[in-house]
Legacy VTK file of the C-alpha trace (Angstrom):
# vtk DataFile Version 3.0
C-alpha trace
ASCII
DATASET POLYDATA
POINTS 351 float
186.358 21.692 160.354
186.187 24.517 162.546
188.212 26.952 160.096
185.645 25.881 157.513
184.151 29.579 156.948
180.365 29.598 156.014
179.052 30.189 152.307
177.298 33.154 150.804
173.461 32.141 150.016
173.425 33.181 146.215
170.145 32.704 145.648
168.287 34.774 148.890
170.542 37.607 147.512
168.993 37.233 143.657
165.508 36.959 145.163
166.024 40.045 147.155
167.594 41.734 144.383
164.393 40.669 141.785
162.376 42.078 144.391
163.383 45.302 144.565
164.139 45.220 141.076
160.116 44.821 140.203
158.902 46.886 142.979
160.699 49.807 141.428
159.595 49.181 137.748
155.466 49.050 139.774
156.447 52.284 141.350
157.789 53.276 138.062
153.963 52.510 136.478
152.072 53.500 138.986
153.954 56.983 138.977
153.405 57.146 135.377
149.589 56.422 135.287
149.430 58.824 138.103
150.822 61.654 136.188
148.523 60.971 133.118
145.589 60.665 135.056
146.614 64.237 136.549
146.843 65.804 132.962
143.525 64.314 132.246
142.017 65.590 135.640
143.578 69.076 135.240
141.927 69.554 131.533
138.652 68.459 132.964
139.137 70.763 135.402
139.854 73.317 133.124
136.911 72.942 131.285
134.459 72.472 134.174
135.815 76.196 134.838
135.187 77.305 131.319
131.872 75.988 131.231
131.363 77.423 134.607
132.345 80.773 133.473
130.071 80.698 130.437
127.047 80.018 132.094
127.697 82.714 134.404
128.059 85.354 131.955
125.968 83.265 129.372
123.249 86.310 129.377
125.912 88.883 128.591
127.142 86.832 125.762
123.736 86.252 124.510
123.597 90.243 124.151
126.674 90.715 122.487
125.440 88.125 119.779
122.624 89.619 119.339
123.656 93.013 118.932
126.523 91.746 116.718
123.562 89.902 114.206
121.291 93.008 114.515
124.665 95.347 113.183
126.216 92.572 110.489
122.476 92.337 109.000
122.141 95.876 108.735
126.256 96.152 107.375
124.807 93.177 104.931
121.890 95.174 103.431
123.650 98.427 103.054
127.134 97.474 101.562
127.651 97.126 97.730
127.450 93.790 96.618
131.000 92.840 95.197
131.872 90.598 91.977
134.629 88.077 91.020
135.671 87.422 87.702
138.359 84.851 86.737
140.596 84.322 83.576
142.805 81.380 82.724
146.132 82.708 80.525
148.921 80.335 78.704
152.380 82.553 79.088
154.839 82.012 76.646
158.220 82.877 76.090
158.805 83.253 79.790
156.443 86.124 80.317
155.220 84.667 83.376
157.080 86.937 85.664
156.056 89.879 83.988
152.195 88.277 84.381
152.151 88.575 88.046
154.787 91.596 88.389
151.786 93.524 86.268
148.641 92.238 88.266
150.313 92.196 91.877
151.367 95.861 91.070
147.082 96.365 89.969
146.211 95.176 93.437
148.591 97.374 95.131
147.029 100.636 93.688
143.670 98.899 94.165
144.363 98.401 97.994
145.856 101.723 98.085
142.420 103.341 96.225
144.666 105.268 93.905
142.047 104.621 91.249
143.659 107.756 89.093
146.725 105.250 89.012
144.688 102.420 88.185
142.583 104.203 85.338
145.618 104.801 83.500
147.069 101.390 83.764
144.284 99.824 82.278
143.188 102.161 80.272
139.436 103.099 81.610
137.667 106.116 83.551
138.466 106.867 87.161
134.674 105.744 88.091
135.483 102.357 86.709
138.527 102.096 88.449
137.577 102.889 91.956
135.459 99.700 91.420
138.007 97.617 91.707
139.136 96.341 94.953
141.584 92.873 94.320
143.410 90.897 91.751
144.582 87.650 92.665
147.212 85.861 90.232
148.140 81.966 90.520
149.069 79.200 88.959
146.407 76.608 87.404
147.874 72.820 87.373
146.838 69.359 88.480
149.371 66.725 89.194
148.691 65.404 85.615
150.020 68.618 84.182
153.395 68.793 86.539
154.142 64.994 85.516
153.701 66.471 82.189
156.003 68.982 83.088
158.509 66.982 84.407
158.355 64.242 81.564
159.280 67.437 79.536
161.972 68.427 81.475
163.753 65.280 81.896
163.661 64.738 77.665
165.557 68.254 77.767
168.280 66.700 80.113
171.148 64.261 79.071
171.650 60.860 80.331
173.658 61.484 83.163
171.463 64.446 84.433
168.070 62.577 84.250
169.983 60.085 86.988
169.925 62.541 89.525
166.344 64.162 89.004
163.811 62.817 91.633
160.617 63.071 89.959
158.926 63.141 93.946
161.257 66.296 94.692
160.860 67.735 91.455
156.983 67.694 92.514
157.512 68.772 96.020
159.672 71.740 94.898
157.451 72.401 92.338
157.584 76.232 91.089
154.142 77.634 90.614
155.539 79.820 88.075
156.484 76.478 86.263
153.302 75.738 85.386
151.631 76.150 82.250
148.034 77.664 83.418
147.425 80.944 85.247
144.199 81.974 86.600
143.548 85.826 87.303
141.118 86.912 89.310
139.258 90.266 89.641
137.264 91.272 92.142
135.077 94.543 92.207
131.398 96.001 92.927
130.924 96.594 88.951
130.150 93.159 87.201
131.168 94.561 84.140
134.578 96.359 84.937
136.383 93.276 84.368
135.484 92.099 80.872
136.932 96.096 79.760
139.913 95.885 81.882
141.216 92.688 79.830
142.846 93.953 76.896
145.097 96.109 78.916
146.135 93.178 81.126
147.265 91.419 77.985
148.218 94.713 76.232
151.036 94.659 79.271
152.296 91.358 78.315
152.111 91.697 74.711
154.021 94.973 74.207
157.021 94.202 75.894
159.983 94.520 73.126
161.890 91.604 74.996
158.607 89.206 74.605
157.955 90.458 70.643
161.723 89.553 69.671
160.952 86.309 71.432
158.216 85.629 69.206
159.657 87.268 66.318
162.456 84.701 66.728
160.122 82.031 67.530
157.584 82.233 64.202
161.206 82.659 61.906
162.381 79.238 63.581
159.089 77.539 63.481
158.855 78.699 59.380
162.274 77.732 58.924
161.592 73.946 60.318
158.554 73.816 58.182
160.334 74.599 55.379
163.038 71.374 56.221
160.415 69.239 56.838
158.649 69.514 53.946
161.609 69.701 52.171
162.576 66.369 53.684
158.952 65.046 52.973
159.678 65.721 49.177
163.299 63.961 48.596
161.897 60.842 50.571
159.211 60.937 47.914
161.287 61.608 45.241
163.242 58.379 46.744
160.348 56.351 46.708
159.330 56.907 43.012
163.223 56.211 42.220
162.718 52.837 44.220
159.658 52.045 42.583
160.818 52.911 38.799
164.006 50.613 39.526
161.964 47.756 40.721
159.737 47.894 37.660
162.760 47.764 36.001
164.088 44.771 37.656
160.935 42.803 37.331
160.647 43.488 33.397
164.323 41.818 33.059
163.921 38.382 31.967
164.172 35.948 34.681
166.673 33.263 33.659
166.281 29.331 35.656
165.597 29.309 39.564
166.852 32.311 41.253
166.427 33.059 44.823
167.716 36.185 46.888
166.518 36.761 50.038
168.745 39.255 51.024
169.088 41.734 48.574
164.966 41.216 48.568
165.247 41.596 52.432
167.605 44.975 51.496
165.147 46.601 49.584
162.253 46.102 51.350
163.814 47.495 54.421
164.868 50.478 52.981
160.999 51.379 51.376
159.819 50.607 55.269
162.671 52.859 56.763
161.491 55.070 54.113
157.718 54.549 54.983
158.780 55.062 58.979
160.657 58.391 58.291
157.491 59.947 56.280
155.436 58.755 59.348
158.026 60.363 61.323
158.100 63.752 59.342
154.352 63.838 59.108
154.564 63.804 62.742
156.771 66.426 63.535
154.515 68.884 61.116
151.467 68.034 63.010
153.634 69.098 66.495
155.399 71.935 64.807
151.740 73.397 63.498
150.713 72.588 67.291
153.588 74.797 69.066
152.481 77.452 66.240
149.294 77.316 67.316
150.297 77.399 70.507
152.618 80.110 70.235
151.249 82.830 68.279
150.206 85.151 71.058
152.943 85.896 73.654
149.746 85.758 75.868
146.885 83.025 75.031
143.834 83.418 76.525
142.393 79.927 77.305
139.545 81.215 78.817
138.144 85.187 79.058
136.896 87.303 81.555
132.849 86.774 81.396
130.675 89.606 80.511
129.564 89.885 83.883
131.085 88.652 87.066
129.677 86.485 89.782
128.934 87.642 92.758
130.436 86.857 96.075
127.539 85.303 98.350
128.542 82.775 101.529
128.276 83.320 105.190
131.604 83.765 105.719
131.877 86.874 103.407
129.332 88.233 105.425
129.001 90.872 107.893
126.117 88.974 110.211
128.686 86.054 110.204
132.092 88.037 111.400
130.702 90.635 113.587
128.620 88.392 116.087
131.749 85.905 115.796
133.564 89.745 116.744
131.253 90.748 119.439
131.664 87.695 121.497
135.337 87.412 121.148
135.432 91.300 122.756
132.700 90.465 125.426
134.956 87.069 126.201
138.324 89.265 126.420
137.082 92.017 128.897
135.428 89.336 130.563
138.186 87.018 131.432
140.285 90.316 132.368
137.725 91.382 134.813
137.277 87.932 136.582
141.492 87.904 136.391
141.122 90.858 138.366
138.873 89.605 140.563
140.978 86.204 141.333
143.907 88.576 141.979
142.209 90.786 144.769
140.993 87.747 146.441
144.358 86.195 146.063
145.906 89.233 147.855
143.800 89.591 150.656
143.923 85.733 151.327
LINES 1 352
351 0 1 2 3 4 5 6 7 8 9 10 11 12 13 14 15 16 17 18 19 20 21 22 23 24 25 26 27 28 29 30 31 32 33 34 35 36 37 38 39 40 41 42 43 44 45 46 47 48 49 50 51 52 53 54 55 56 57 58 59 60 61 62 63 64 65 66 67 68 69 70 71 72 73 74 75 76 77 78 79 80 81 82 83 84 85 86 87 88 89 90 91 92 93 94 95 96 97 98 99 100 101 102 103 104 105 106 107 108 109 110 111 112 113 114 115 116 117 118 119 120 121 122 123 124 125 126 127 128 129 130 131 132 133 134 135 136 137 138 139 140 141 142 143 144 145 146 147 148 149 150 151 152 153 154 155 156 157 158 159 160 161 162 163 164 165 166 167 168 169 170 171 172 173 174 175 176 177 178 179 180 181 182 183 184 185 186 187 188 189 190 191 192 193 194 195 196 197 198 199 200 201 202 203 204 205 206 207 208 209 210 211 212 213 214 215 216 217 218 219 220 221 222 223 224 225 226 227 228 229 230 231 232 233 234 235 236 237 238 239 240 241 242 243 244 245 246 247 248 249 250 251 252 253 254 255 256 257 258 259 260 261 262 263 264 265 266 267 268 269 270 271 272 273 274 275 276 277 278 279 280 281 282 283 284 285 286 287 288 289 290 291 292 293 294 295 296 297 298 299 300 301 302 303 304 305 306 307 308 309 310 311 312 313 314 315 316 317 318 319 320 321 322 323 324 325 326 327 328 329 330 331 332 333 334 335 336 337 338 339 340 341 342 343 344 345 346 347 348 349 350
């Protein structure tokens, strides 16, 4: 009995150990809520100052806005009013490329004001030239048209292909130079430049050997189909008439007692509705082939021209009274903030 050694109290030592164990995860919170709440007090902070410093200066701000309104109303009245004009074009034959090579290269020589350049690149006088100041190129589509797209893609694709085409990624990685619409867009201070410039711009297209053998190629295949098809149309007529004189035939024959034959009745009148079916069918492929002639019988379709005279560009922010106020404060706000800086760091020296 008096060897017996005491025993450990197990469950003083788990209480103790819960204890501290839950006092750290509070001091854990309260830490945490501490630092937001700092964050939150340091951007109030930061704004109290910045309202602070507004409404000390507020007078000298109210003078640069004002001076800034006066100069963009007077910029406003004197400039030249400029004019946007905007064509939708079909490519074909892979003359996309070409399309915006041609019209990013106009608005280089436009932003460069080599207007001698320009005048003889779309064919009008140097006066007419230096009126133009931008041409914009980009693609025209909707998410109808790129499902169209991609419907037509996959059909060109075997079977085993069209498993591992993602229509999502197809539309995420769309190419703008995929789709089938292209919008150009001229801008200039002549409201009538545009409408003269746009036989050039398709001139450029349109000229390009490559492109005509394209289309040479193109019209021979499409005249060559035509020619099948209706050849096709005419021996499934020819097989009709044939059908029809050998059933006349049949049914002048002199029927003899009871006899009943589904089948070969079944046989024939299969074959006049897979006959039926495939002059559906070949009626169908004219209408698509005359379609994709239609479609295809400029290298460059215009779906919709340059108007005779452009719009003109109106909107506060294509304004001068809108920019250089917004300009005028931003400068008064900059030397400003330097000068108080400078201020802060003198004091901060001496102290």
């Amino acid at each position: 009995m008096a060897n017996q050694q005491p025993t450990p109290n197990h469950s003083s030592s788990e209480e103790v150990d819960l204890g501290q164990l839950f006092q750290l995860i509070g001091n854990g919170f309260r830490k945490f809520f501490q630092f937001i709440g700092n964050i939150f007090k340091g951007i109030f902070h930061t704004v109290i100052l910045f309202l602070l410093f507004l409404q000390k200066h507020f007078i000298k701000f109210a003078i640069a806005a004002v001076v800034g309104l006066a100069l963009g109303i007077y910029l406003d009245m004197v400039k030249k009013p400029k004019y946007i004009s905007t064509m939708v074009v079909e490519p074909n034959f892979n003359s996309v490329q070409q399309l915006y090579n041609n019209v990013n290269f106009y608005n280089e020589l436009a932003e460069a004001e080599d207007s001698i350049a320009l005048a003889e690149a779309l064919d009008v006088n140097v006066k007419e030239a230096a009126k133009l100041k931008k041409f914009v190129v980009e693609s025209y589509s909707d998410e109808n048209q790129k499902i169209q797209l991609f419907d037509k893609f996959v059909r060109s694709l075997d079977s085993t292909t069209k498993k591992a085409i993602d229509m999502e990624n197809y539309l995420k990685n769309f190419n703008s130079m995929d789709a089938r619409f292209h919008t150009i867009s001229v801008t200039a201070t002549n409201n009538t430049v545009a409408k003269k410039i746009q036989p050039s711009i398709i001139k450029s297209i349109s000229r390009n050997e490559y492109f005509q053998l394209q289309q040479s190629i193109s019209d021979k295949n499409i005249s060559l189909q035509d020619s099948l098809y209706k050849k096709q149309l005419m021996e499934v007529d020819s097989l009709q008439r044939l059908y029809k004189r050998v059933m006349e035939k049949e049914a002048e024959k002199p029927q003899q007692g009871t006899n009943i034959s589904l089948g070969e009745n079944g046989s024939q009148e299969n074959k006049e509705l897979a006959l039926i079916n495939q002059v559906d069918k070949l009626k169908q492929n004219l209408v698509l082939l005359n379609e994709e002639r239609a479609n295809k019988s400029s290298i460059l379709n215009v779906i919709s021209a340059f108007p005779r005279r452009g719009v003109e560009i109106k909107g506060i922010l294509n304004s001068y009274k809108f920019w250089i106020p917004l300009g005028f404060i931003g400068i008064a706000l900059l030397m400003l903030s330097i000068l108080d800086l400078n201020t802060y760091l003198k004091k901060y020296k001496q102290e």
